[in-house]
C-alpha positions in Angstrom: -81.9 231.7 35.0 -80.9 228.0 35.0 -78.5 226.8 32.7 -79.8 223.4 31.5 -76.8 220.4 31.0 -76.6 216.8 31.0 -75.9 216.8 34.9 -78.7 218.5 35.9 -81.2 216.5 33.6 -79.5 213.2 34.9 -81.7 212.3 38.0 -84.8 213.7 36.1 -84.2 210.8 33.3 -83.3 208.7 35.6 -86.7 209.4 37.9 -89.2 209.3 33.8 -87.4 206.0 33.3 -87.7 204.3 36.5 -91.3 205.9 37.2 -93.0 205.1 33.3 -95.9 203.5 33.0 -95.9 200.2 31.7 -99.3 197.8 30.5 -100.1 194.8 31.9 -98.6 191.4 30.1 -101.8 190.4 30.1 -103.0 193.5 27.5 -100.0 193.9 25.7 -100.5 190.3 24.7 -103.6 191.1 23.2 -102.9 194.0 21.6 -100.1 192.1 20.1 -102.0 189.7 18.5 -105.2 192.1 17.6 -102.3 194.1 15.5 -100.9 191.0 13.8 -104.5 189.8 13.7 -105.6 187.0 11.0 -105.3 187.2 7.2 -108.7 186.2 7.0 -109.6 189.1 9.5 -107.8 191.7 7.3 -109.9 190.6 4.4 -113.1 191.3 6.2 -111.9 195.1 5.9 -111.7 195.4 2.1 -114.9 196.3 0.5 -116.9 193.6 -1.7 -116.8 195.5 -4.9 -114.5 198.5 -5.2 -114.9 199.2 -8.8 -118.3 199.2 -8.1 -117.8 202.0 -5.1 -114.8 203.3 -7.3 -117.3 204.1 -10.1 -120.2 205.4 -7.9 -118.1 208.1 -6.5 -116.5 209.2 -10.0 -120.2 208.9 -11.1 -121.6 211.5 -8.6 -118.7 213.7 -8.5 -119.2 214.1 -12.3 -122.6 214.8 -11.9 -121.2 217.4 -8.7 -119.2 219.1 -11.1 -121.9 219.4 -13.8 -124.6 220.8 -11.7 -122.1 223.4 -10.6 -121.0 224.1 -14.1 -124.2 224.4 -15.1 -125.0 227.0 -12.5 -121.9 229.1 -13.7 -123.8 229.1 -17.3 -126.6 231.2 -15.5 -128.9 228.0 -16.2 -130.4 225.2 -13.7 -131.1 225.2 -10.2 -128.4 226.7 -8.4 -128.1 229.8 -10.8 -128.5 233.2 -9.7 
């Protein structure tokens, strides 16, 4: 079996470093400045009215969790 050391690995860095791929300027440019991107661009991202979505989804998990409670009872739609 081979015994694995910093000798033998050596050339094979040396190969992965010299051989990696590397984007073009050009896209790394713009990829730069989609990341940095805007404020007004970040804002765009954020939901109109989150206590509105906030409350909708507490609102129907509630009503989730009493339908099923409800159905443990024996009682409603989903009993059995």
């Amino acid at each position: 079996m081979t015994e694995y050391n910093d000798d033998n690995l050596d050339p094979i860095v040396e190969r992965l470093e010299r051989e990696r791929p590397v984007p073009h300027p050009a896209f790394r440019g713009a990829l730069r400045r989609h990341l940095l991107g805007e404020p007004r661009a970040r804002q765009r991202l954020l939901p109109a009215r989150p206590r509105l979505l906030v409350g909708a989804y507490a609102g129907s998990g509630t009503l989730l969790m009493a339908i099923a409670a409800v159905g443990l009872l024996g009682v409603g739609p989903l009993a059995a």
